[in-house]
TORBALO-614930 format. One line per 2 residues: number of its first residue (from 1); their letters; for each residue x, y, z of N, C-alpha, C, CB. Coordinates in Angstrom, 3 decimals. Glycine has a CB too. Layout:
TORBALO-614930
NUM) A) X,Y,Z,X,Y,Z,X,Y,Z,X,Y,Z ~ ...
END
This chain:
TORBALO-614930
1) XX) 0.829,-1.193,0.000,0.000,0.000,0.000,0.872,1.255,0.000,-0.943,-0.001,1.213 ~ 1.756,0.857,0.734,2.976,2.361,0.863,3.515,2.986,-0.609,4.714,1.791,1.759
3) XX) 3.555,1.624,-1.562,4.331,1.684,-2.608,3.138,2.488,-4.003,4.976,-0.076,-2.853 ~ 2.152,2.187,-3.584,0.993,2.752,-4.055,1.102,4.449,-3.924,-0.235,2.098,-3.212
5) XX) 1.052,4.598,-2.821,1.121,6.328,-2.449,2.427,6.787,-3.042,1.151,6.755,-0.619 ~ 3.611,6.095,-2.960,4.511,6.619,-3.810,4.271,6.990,-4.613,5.214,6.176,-4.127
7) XX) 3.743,5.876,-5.155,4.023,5.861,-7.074,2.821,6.844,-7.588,3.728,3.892,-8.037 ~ 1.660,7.480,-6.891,0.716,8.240,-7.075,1.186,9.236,-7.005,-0.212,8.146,-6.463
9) XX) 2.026,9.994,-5.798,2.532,10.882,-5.432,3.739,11.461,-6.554,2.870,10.485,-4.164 ~ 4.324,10.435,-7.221,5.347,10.518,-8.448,4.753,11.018,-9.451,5.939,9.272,-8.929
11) XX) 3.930,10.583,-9.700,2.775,10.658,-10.958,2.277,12.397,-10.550,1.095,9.121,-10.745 ~ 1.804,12.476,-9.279,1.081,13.786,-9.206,1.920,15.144,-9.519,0.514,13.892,-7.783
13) XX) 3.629,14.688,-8.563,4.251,15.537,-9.055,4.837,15.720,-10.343,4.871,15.622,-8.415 ~ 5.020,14.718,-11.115,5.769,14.456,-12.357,4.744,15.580,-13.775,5.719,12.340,-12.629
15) XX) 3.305,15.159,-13.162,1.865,15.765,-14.070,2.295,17.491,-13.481,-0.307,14.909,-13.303 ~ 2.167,17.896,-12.124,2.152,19.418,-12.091,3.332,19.689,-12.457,1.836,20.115,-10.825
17) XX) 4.464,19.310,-12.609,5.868,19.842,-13.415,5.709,20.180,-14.725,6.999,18.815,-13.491 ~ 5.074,18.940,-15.524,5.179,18.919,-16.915,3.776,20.542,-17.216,4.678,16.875,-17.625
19) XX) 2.524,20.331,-16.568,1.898,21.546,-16.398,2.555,23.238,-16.134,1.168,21.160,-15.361 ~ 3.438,23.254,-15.137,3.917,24.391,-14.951,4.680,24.698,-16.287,4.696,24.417,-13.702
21) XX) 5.592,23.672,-16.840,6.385,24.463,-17.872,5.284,24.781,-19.095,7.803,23.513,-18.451 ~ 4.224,23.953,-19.041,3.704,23.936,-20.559,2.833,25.542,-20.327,2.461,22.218,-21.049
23) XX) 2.619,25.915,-19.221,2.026,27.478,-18.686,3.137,28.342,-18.950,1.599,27.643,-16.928 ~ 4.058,28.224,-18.361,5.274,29.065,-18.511,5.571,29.261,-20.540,6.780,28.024,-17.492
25) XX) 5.813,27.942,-21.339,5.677,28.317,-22.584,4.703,28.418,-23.446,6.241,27.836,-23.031 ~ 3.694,28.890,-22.971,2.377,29.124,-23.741,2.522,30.379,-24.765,1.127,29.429,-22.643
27) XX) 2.728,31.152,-24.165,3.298,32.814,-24.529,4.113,32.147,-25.887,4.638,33.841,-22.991 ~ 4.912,31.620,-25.520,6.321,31.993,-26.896,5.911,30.308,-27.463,8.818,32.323,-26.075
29) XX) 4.745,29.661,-27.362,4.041,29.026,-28.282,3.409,29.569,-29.305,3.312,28.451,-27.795 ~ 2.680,30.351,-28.694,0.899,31.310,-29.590,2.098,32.233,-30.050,-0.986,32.460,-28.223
31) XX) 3.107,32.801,-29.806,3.966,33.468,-31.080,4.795,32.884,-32.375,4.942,34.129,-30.488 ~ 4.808,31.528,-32.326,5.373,30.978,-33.244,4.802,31.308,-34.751,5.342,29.685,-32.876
33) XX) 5.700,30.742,-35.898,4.983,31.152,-36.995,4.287,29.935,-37.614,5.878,31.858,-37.959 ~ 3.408,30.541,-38.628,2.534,29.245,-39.166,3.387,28.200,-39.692,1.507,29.610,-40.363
35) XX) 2.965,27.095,-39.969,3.735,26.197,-40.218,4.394,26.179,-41.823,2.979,25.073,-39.828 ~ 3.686,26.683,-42.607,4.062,26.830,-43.930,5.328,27.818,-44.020,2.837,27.335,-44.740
37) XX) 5.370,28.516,-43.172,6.480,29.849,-43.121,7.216,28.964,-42.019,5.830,31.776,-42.544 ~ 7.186,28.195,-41.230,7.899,28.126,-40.171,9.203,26.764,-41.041,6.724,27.658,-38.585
39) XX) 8.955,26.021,-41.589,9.730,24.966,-42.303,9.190,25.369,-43.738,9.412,23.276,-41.783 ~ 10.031,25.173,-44.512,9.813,25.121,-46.094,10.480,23.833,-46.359,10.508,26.437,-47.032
41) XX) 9.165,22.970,-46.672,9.754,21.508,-47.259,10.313,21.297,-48.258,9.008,20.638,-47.456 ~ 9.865,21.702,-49.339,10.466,21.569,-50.322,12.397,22.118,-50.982,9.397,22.071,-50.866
43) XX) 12.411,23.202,-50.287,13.930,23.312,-49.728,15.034,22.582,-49.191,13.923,23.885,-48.983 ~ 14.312,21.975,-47.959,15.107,20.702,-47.238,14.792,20.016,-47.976,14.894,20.141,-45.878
45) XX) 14.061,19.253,-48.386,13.980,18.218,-49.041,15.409,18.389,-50.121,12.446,18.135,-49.683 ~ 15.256,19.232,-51.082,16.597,19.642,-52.227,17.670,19.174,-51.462,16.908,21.441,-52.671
47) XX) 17.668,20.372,-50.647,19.364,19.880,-49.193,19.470,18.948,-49.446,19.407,19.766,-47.339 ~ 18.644,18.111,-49.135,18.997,16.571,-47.903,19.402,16.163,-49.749,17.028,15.246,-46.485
49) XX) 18.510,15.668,-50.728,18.999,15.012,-51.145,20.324,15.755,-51.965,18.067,14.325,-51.657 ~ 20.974,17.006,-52.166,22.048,17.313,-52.450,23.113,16.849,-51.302,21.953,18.632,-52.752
51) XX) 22.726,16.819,-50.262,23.808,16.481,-49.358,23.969,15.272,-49.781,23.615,16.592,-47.885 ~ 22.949,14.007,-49.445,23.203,12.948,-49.826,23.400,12.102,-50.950,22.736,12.682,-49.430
53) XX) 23.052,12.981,-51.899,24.338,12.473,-52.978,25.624,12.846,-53.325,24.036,12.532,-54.064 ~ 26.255,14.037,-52.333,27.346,14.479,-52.480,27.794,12.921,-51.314,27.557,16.351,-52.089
55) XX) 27.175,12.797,-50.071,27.733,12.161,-49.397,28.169,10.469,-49.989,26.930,12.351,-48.305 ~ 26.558,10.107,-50.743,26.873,8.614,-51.259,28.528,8.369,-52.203,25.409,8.222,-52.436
57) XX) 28.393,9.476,-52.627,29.755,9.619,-53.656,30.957,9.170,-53.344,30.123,10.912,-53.953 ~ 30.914,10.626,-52.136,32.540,10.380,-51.465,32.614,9.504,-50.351,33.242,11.743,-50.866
59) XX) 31.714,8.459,-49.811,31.594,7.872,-48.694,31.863,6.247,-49.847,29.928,8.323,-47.641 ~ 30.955,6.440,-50.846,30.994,5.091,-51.249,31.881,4.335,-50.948,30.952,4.949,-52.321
61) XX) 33.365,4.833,-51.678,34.461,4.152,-51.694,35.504,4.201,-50.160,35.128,4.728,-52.977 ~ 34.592,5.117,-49.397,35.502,5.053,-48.252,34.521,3.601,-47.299,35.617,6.961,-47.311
63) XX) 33.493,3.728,-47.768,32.657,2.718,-47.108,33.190,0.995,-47.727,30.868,3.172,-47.553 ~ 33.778,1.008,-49.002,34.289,-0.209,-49.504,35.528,-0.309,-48.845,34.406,-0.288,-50.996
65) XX) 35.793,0.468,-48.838,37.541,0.341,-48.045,37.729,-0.467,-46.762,38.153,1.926,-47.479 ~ 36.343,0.582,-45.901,36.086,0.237,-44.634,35.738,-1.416,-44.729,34.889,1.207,-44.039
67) XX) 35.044,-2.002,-45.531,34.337,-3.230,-45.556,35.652,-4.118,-45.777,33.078,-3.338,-46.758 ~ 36.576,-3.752,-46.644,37.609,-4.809,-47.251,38.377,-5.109,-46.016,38.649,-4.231,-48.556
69) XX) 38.951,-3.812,-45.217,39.798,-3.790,-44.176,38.648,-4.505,-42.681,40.448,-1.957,-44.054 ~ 37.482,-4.136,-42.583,36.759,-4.969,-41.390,36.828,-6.917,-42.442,34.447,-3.992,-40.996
71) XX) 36.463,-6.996,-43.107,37.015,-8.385,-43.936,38.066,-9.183,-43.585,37.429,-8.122,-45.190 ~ 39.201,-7.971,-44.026,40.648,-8.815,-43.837,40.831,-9.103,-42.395,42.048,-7.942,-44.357
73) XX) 40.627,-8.038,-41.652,41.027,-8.473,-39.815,39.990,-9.613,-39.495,40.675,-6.918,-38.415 ~ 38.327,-9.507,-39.767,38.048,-10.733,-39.147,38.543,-11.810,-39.789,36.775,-10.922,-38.975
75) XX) 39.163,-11.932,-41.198,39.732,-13.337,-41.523,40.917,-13.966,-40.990,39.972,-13.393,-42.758 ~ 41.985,-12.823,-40.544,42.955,-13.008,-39.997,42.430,-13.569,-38.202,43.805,-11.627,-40.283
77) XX) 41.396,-12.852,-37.789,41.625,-12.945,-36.906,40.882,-14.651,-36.583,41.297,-11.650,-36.312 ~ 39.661,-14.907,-37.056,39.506,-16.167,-36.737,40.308,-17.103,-37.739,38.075,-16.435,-36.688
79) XX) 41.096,-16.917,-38.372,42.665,-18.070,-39.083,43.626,-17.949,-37.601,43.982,-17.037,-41.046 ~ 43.820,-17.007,-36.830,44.276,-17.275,-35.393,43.538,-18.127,-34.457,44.367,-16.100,-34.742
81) XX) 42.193,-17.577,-34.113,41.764,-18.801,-33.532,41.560,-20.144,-34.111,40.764,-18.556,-33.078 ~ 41.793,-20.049,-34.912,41.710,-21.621,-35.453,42.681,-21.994,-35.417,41.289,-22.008,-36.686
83) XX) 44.221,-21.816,-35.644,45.315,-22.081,-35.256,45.699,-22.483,-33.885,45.850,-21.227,-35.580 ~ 45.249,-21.515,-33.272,45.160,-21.531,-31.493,44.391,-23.037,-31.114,43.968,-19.949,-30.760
85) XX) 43.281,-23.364,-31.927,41.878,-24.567,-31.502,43.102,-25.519,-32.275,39.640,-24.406,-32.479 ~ 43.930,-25.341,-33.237,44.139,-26.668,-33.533,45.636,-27.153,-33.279,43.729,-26.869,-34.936
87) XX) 46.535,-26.042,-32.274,47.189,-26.366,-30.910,46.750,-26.989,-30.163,47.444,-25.580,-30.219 ~ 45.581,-26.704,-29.557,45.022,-27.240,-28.040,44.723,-28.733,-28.688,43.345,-26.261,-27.222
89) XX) 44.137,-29.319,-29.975,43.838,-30.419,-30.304,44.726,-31.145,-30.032,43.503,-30.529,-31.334 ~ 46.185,-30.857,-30.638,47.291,-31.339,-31.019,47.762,-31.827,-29.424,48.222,-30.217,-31.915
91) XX) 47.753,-30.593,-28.478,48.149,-30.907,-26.936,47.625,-31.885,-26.744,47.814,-30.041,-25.843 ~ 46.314,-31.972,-26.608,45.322,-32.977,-25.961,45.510,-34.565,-26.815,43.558,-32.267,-26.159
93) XX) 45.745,-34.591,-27.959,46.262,-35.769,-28.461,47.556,-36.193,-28.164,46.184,-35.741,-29.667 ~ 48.095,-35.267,-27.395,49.766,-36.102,-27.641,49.498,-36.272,-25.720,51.820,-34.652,-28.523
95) XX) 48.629,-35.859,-24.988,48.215,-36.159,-23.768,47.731,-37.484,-23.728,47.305,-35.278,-23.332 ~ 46.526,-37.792,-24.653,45.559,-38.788,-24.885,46.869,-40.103,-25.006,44.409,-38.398,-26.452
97) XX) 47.761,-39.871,-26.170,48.841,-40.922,-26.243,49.160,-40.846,-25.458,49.760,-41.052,-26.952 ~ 50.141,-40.212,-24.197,51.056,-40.252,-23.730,50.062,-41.433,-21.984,51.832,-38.435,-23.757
99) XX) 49.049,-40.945,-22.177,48.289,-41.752,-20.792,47.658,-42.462,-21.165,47.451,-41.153,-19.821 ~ 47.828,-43.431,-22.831,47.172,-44.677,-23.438,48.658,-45.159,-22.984,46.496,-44.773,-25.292
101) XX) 50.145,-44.949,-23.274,51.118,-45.690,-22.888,51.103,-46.288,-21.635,52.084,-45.074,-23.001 ~ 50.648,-45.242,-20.737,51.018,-45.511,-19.406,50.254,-46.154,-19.064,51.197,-44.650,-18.577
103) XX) 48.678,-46.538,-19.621,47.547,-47.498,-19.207,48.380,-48.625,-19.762,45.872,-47.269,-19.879 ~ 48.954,-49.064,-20.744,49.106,-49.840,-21.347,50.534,-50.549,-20.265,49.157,-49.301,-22.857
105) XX) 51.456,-50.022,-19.870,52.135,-50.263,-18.761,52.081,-50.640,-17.874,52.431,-49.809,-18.454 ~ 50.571,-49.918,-17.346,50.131,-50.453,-16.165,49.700,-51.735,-16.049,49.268,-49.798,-15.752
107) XX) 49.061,-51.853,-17.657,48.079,-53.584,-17.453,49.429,-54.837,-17.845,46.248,-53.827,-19.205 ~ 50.614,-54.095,-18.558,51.697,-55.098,-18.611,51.800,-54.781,-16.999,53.188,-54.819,-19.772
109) XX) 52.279,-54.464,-16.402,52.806,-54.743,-14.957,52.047,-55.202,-14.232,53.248,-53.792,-14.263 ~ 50.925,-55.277,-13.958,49.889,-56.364,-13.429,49.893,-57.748,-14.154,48.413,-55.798,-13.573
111) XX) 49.905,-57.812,-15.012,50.175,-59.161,-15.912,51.495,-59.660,-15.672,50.065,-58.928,-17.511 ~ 52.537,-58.872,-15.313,53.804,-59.231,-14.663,53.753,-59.878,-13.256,54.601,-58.026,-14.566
113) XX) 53.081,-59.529,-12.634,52.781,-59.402,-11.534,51.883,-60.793,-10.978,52.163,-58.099,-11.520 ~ 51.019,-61.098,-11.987,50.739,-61.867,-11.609,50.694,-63.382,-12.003,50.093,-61.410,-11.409
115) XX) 51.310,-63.145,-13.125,52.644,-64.348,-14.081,53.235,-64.880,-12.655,54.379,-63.305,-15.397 ~ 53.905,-63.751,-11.935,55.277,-64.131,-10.844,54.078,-64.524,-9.410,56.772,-62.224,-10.421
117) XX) 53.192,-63.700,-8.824,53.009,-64.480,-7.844,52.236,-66.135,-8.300,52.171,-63.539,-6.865 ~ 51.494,-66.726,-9.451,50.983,-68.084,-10.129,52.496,-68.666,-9.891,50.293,-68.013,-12.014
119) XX) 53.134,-68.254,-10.524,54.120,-69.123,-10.484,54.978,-69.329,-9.270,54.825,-68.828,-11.434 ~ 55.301,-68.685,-8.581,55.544,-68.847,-6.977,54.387,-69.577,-6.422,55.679,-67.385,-6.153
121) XX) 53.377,-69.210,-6.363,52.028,-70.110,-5.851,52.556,-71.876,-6.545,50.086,-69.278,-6.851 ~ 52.551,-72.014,-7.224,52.838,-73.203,-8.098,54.305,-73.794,-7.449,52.958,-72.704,-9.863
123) XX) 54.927,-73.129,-7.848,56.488,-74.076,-6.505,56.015,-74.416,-5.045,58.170,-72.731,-5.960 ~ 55.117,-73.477,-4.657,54.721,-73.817,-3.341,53.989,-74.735,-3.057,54.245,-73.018,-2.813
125) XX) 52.874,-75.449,-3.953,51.741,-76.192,-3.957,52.863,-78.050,-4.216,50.383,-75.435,-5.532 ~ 53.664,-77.179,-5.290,54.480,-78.355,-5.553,55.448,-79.286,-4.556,55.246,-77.897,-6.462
127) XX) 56.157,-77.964,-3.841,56.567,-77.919,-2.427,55.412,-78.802,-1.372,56.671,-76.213,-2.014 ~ 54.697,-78.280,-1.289,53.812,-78.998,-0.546,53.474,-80.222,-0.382,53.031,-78.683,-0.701
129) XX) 53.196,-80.450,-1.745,52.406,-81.976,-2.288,53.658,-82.776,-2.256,51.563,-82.029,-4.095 ~ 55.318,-82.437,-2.275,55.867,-83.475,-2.342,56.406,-83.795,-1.109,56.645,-83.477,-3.271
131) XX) 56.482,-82.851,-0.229,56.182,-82.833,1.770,55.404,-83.677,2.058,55.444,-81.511,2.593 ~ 54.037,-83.582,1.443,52.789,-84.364,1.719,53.184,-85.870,1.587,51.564,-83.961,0.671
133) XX) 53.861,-86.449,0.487,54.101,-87.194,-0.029,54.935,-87.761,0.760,54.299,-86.949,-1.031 ~ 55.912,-87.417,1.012,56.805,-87.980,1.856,56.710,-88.416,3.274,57.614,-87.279,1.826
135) XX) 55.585,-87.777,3.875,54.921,-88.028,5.143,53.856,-89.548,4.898,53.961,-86.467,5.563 ~ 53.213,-89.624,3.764,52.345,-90.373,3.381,52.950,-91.477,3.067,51.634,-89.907,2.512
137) XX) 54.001,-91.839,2.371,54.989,-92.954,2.446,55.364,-94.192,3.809,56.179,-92.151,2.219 ~ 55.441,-93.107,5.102,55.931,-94.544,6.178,54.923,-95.199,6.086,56.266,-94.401,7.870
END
């Protein structure tokens, strides 16, 4: 509700502001001249389009210039980022190899690993059984 009275109160003053000035320029309104005397269209109109074909003229070729040179920098500039994207590829592939070796290391050294304890297991069983054996004999 508070925000209500604000925003009324904004409004009320915002309306008697715009009122006071439009009182204050009333006077040097009702003196203005008629509108036919006050702008002559057909005049500006001539201007504008003498200006703007003096301007299309000499702008044309500064406007092609402008286009060739905004052209060349964005080509240069994304042929850099693409250079840059196809560094980071290059990193990340010689990463990708370098930790396929080391997986590949890892599963030989477990396979090492467990070549040697089978086969230690295996002298031992052998060990065993011919202990066994020898007890089983008297």
């Amino acid at each position: 509700m508070n925000f209500e009275i604000v925003a009324v109160a904004a409004i009320l003053v915002s309306f008697s502001g715009m009122a006071s000035i439009a009182i204050r320029k009333a006077t040097e309104i009702k003196n203005l001249p008629d509108k036919k005397d006050f702008l002559n269209a057909g005049k500006i109109r001539e201007r504008a389009k003498e200006t703007f074909s003096v301007f299309t003229k000499e702008k044309a070729v500064s406007f092609e210039n402008f286009l060739h040179k905004f052209l060349l920098r964005s080509r240069v500039f994304f042929l850099k980022a693409d250079n840059q994207t196809s560094n980071w590829l290059q990193k990340l592939r010689e990463k990708s190899e370098k930790r396929k070796v080391d997986m590949d290391d890892y599963w030989k050294d477990i396979k090492k690993s467990v070549k040697v304890s089978t086969k230690s297991k295996a002298k031992k069983i052998v060990a065993v059984k011919s202990s066994d054996a020898e007890e089983i004999k008297p």
